[in-house]
N, C-alpha and C positions, 0 to 999 in steps of 0.2 A: 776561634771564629765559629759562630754559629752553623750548623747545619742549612742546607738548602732543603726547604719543602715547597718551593715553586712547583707546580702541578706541568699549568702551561706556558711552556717555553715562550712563543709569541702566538699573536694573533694570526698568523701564516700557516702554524703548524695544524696537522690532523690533530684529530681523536687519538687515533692508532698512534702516530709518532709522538705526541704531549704522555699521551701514559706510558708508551715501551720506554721512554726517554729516563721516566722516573721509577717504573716496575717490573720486576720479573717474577713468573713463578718459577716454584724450585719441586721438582719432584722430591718428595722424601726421601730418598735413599742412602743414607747416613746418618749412625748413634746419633750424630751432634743436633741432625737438620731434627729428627725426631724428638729429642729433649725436648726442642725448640716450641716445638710444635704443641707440644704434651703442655709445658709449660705458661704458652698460648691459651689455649683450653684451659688449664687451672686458672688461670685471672678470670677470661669471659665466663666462663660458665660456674666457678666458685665461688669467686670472689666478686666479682664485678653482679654478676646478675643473681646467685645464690640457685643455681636451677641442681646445683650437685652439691651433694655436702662435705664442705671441705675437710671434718677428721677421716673421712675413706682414701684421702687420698693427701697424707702428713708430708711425702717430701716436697709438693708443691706439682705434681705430675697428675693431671686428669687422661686418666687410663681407663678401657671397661673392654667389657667380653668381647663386644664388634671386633678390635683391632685385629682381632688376629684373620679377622680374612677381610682385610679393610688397603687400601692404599689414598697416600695422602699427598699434597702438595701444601708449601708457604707461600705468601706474597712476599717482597722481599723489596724494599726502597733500594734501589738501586747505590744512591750518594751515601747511604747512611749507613747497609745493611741493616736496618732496623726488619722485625720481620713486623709488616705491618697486616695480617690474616692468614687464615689458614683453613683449609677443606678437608676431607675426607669423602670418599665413595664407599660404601659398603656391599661386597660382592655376595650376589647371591648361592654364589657356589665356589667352595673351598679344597682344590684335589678333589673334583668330580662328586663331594657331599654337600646336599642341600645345607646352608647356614639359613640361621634363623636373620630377617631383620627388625628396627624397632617401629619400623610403617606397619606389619603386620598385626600390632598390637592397637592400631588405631583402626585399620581398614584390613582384611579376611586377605588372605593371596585370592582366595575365589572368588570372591566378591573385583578384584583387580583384574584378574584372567575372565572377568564377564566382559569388561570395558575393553581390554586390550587383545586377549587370546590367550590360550596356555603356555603357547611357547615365549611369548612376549616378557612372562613372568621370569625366566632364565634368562631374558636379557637385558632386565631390568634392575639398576645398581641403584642405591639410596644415597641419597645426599644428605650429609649429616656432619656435623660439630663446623658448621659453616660459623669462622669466627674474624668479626674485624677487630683490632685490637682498640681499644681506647684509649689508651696511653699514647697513641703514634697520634690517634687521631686531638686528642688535648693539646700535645705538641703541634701540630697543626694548624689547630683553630687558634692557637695564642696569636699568628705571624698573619692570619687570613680571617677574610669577611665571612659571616656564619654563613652563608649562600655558597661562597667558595668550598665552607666545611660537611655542610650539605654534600654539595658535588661532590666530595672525595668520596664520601661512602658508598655514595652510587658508583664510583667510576673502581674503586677497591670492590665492591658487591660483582660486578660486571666482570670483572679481574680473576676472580675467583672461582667464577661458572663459568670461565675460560680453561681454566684450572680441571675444572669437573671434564667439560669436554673432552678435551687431550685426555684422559685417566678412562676417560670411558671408550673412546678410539680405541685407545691402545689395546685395553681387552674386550674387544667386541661388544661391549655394553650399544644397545640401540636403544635405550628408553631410560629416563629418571624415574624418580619419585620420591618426596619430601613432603613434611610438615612442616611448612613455613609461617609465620607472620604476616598476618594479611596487608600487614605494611610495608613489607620487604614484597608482597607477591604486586603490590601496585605502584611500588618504583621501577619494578621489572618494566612493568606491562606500562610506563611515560620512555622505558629506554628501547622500546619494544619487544620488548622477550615476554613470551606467553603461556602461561604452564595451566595445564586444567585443571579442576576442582574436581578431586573427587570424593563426593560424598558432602555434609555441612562440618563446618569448623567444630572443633575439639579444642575440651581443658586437656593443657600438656606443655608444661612449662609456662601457663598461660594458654593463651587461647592462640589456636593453629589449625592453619588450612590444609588436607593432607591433598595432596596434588602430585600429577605424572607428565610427561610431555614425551611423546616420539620426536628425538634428536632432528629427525630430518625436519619435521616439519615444523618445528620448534624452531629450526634455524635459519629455514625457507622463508618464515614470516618475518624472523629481524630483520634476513637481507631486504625482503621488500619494504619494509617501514623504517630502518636506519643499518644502510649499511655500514656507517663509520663502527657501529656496534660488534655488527658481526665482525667484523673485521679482529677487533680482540676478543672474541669469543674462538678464532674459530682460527689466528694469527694468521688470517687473510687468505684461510681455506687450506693451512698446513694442518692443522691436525684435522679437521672435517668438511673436505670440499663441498661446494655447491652445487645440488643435484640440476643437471644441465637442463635451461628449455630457454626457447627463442623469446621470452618475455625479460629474460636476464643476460646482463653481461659481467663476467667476471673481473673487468677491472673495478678496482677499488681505488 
């Protein structure tokens, strides 16, 4: 019997409840989930895209310096366990020693600490090896209309900076920062989620936007432009409630 990759349940269902229905993320925290993970990375960014070169890394596991002061999460299709993406956050600080990240090499910490403040820079974690799997999504697009296959990657994209959130809660992270794909930064911004530019786009993998967002206020503007959004970014204010004012209500 084939697999189910029905996205939405019916036309009744939320946002929220259509994707938890089919998605979970999974904090890393076990050899297997990290293989997983590593393994992940070696397709998208070896194989699939060529952004790393595949003899550094022969058993099929895309590993580098970051990870060691890095924490990560999978997307995980619920019916299938198939792991259909996967994130990492890169911490700025390792057992109380400054780590290096790879935005620094695009954009100065000081040139960052002009825009946000110094201390902002300590609590600012990098988003990186943001990866949807294309193999889940081929599987996929076989059973469903390209507009449907569209929607997935947004709604797995969205899924996954849900992922980021929670990872950054946990250890006090209040501020991102990435070099994205200016086409990933303007499906963000149709789902409403808003990330600044900082600085002009950069060759780097291609061409990339290196960009920061203050969580709060990053999160402030999805609720007010789609809450069905925040709602899995944020799993309906469990891992990063909504800063209170009489302009909002917190039922979703």
């Amino acid at each position: 019997m084939p697999y189910d990759y029905t996205f939405v349940a019916s036309p009744e269902a939320t946002l929220f409840d259509a994707y938890s229905d089919q998605f979970a993320t999974l904090s890393v925290n076990s050899t297997a989930l990290l293989e997983k993970f590593y393994r992940l990375r070696y397709h998208v960014y070896c194989v699939e895209n060529g952004f790393e070169d595949r003899e550094m890394h022969p058993e099929g596991l895309e590993i580098d310096r970051f990870d060691g002061h890095s924490v990560s999460s999978v997307l995980v299709h619920r019916h299938t366990g198939v792991v259909a993406g996967g994130v990492r956050i890169i911490l700025p600080f390792h057992e109380d020693d400054r780590r290096d990240q790879p935005m620094w090499s695009l954009c100065s910490p000081e040139n960052y600490a002009n825009r946000v403040g110094d201390r902002t820079v300590q609590r600012t974690a990098e988003v990186s090896r943001f990866a949807v799997s294309n193999q889940f999504r081929q599987i996929y697009a076989e059973t469903h209309e390209r507009t449907d296959s569209l929607r997935l990657v947004a709604q797995l994209s969205v899924g996954l900076l849900g992922a980021v959130v929670r990872m950054c809660a946990e250890r006090g992270m209040t501020h991102i920062c990435a070099a994205m794909e200016p086409s990933l930064l303007r499906m963000f911004a149709r789902w409403g989620i808003h990330l600044q530019k900082l600085g002009k786009p950069v060759e780097y993998h291609g061409l990339r936007q290196p960009t920061y967002a203050d969580l709060n206020e990053l999160l402030s503007r999805t609720w007010d432009e789609r809450p069905d959004v925040w709602s899995i970014l944020t799993q309906k204010g469990e891992y990063w409630p909504l800063t209170p004012s009489p302009q909002r209500a917190l039922a979703v």
